[in-house]
C-alpha positions in Angstrom: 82.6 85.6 1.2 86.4 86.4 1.1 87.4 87.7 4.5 88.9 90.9 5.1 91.2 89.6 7.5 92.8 86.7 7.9 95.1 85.7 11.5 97.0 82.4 12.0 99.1 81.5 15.2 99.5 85.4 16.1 102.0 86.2 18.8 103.5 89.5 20.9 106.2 88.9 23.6 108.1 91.7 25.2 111.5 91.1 26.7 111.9 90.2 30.3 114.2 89.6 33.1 113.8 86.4 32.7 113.3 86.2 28.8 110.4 87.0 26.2 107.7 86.9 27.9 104.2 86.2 25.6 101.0 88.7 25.9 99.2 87.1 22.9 99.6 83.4 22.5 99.2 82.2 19.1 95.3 83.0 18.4 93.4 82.6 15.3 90.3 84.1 13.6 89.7 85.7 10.3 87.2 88.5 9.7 84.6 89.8 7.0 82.1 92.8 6.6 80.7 91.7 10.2 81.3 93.0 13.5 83.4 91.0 15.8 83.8 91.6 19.6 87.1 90.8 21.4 86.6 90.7 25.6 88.0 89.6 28.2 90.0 91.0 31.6 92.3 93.9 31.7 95.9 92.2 30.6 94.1 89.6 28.6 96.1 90.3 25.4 92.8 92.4 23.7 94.6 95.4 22.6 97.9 94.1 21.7 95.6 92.0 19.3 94.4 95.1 17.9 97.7 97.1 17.7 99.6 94.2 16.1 97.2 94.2 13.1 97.9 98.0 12.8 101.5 97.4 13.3 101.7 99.6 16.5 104.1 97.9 18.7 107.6 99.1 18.4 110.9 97.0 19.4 111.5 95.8 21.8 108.1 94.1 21.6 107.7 91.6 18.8 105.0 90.5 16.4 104.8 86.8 15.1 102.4 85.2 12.8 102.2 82.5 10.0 99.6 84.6 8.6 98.4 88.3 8.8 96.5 89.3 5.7 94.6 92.4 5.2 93.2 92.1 2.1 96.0 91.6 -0.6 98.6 93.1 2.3 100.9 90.9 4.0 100.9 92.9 7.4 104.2 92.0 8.4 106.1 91.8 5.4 104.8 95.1 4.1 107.2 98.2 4.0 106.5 101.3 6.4 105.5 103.2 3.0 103.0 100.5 2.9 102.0 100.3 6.1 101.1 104.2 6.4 99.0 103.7 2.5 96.9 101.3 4.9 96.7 103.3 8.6 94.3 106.0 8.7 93.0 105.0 5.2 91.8 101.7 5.1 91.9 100.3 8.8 91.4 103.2 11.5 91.4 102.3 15.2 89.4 104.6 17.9 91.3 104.4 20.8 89.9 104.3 24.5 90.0 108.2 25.5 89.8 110.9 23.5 91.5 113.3 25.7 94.9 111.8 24.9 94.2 110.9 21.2 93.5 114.2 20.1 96.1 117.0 19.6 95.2 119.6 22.1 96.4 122.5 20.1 95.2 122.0 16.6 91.4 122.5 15.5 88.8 119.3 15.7 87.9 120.6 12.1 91.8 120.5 11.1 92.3 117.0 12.9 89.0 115.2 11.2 90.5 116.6 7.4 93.9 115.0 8.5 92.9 111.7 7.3 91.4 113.3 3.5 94.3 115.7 3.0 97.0 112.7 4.1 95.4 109.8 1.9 93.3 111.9 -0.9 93.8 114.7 -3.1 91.2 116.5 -2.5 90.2 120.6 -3.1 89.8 122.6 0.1 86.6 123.0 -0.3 85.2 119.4 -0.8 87.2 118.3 2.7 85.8 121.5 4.4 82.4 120.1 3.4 83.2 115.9 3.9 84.7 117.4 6.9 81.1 118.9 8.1 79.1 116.0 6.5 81.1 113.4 8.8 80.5 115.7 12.2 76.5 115.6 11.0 76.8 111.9 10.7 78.4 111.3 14.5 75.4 113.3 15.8 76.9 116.3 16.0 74.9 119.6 16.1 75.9 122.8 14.6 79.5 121.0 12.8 80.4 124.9 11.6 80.7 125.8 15.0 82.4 122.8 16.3 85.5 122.8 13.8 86.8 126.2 14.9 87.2 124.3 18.7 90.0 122.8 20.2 89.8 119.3 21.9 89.5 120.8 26.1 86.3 122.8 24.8 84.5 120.0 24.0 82.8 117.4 26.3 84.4 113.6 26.9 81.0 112.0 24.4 81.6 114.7 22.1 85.6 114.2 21.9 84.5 110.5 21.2 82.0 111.1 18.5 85.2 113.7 17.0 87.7 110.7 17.3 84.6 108.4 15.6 84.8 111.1 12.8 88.4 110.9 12.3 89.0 107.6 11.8 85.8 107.0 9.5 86.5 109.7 7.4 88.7 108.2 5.3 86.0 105.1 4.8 88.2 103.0 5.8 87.6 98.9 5.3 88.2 98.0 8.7 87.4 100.0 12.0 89.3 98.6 15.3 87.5 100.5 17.9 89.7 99.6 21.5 87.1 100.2 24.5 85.3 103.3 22.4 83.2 104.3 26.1 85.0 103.1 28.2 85.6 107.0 29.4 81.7 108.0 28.8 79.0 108.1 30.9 76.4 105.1 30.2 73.8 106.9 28.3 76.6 108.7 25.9 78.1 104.8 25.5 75.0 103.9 24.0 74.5 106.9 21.5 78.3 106.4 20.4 77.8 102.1 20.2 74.7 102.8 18.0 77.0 106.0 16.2 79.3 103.2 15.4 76.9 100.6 14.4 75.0 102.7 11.6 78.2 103.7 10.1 79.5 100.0 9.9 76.2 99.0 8.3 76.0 101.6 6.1 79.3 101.7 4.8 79.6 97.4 4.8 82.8 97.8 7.3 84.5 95.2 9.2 84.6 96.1 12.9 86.5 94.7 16.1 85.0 95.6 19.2 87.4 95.3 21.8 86.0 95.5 25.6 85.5 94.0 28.8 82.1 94.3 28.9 80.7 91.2 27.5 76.7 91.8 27.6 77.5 95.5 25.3 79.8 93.9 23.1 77.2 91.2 22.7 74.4 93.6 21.9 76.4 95.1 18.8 78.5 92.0 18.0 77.8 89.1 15.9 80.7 87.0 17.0 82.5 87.0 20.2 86.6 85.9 21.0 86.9 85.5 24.8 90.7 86.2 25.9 92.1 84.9 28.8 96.3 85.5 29.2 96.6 85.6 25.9 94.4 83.1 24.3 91.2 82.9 22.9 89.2 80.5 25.1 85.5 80.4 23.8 84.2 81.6 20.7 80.9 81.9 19.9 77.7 83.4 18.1 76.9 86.6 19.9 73.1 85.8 20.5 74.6 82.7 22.1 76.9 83.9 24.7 74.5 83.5 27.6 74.5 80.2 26.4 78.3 79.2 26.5 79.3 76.5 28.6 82.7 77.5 28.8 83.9 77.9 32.7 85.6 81.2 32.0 83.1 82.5 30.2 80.5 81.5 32.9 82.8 83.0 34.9 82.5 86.1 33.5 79.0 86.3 33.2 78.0 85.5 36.4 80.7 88.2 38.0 78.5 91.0 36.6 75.9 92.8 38.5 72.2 93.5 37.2 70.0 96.0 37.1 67.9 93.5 39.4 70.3 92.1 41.7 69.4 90.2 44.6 72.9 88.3 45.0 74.5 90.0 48.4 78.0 89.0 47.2 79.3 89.3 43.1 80.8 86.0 42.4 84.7 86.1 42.0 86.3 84.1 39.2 87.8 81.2 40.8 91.2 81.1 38.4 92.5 77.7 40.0 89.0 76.0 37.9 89.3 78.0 34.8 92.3 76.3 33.3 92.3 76.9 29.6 
């Protein structure tokens, strides 16, 4: 199977008083209709790996690679008319919270049709109705209603499922979805995951799941990157994570509480032992 995406020796460095410093550190992986989870710690490099493939970071950060191929695009030799052909229309990314991705003064119904009216020539009255259909299939009851609101009249799980329906209106090829709940209670995170994982299927998407939360992303994942300061450290089947004997990853693992706990103390990642 030809992969969707392909990513070789992929580097972002901001300036510094001291020079460049690097936030992603040369990883690697490529990517086909599957669903691969990126985690790791807050500052490990996860969301600048997602941006870069969109093209997001402006000057003075900068994006390096030997090779960043979606599809037949070159990602950074393609022009900004290029770039926008591919944005919104065949890789959309669902950012973390809804409540500053959406436009507070413009309609949900106006900001879902965005991405049909911007990429496809369509008659009013077939994106009025894709526009319904996609709020129906993010679990959305009564869609006619919901398109006259504005973004502070909705709740933070329904703001999600809206942002969920923006970005896979267009049917995109690739979804990047950077911590999707991280904002939402824990029984809304699991009707949005499982939102987000009939639509891939359905549709034969690609999907990154970025997140720190390595037992969710390994319950909708089939593969799993584990960043650490840039790099990816472990890599591994995502019915097999529980069985990595990488230290960081243990590390990981063993920091999170259960349902069951007993421990009287989480363990904390000794840092000094979990040289990459």
């Amino acid at each position: 199977m030809k992969p969707i995406l392909e990513v070789e020796n992929l580097r972002v460095s901001f300036p510094a008083p001291r020079g460049r410093v690097e936030v992603v550190k040369g990883i690697n992986f490529s990517l086909g209709a599957e669903r691969l989870g990126i985690v790791g710690e807050s500052g490990s490099g996860k969301s600048m790996t997602g941006r870069s493939i969109l093209r997001l970071i402006q000057r003075p950060g900068r994006v390096t690679a030997d090779r960043l191929q979606f599809e037949e695009v070159d990602i950074l030799s393609a022009s900004d008319r290029q770039m926008r052909a591919v944005r919104g229309a065949r890789i959309s990314m669902v950012m973390q919270d809804p409540k500053f991705s959406l436009n507070p003064v413009i309609t949900i119904g106006d900001q879902i049709a965005e991405g049909l009216v911007a990429h496809r020539r369509l008659p009013r009255a077939q994106v009025k109705e894709k526009t319904l259909e996609m709020l129906r299939a993010v679990r959305i009851a009564d869609p006619e209603k919901v398109v006259k609101l504005y973004p502070h009249q909705v709740s933070g799980g329904m703001g999600q499922r809206v942002m969920i329906a923006m970005m896979l209106i267009p049917e995109p090829t690739l979804l990047i979805a950077d911590e999707p709940t991280s904002a939402l209670d824990v029984s809304v995170q699991a009707q949005v995951l499982d939102i987000i994982d009939e639509l891939i299927r359905r549709n034969n998407m690609g999907l990154i799941l970025i997140s720190h939360d390595l037992l969710l992303v390994s319950a909708y994942c089939d593969r799993i990157l584990v960043m650490r300061n840039g790099e990816v450290v472990d890599e591994c089947a995502a019915r097999d994570l529980a069985a990595s004997t990488h230290p960081y990853t243990r590390g990981l693992l063993a920091a999170m509480p259960h349902l069951n706990e007993t421990r009287d103390e989480l363990p904390m990642l000794d840092r000094r032992s979990q040289a990459t």
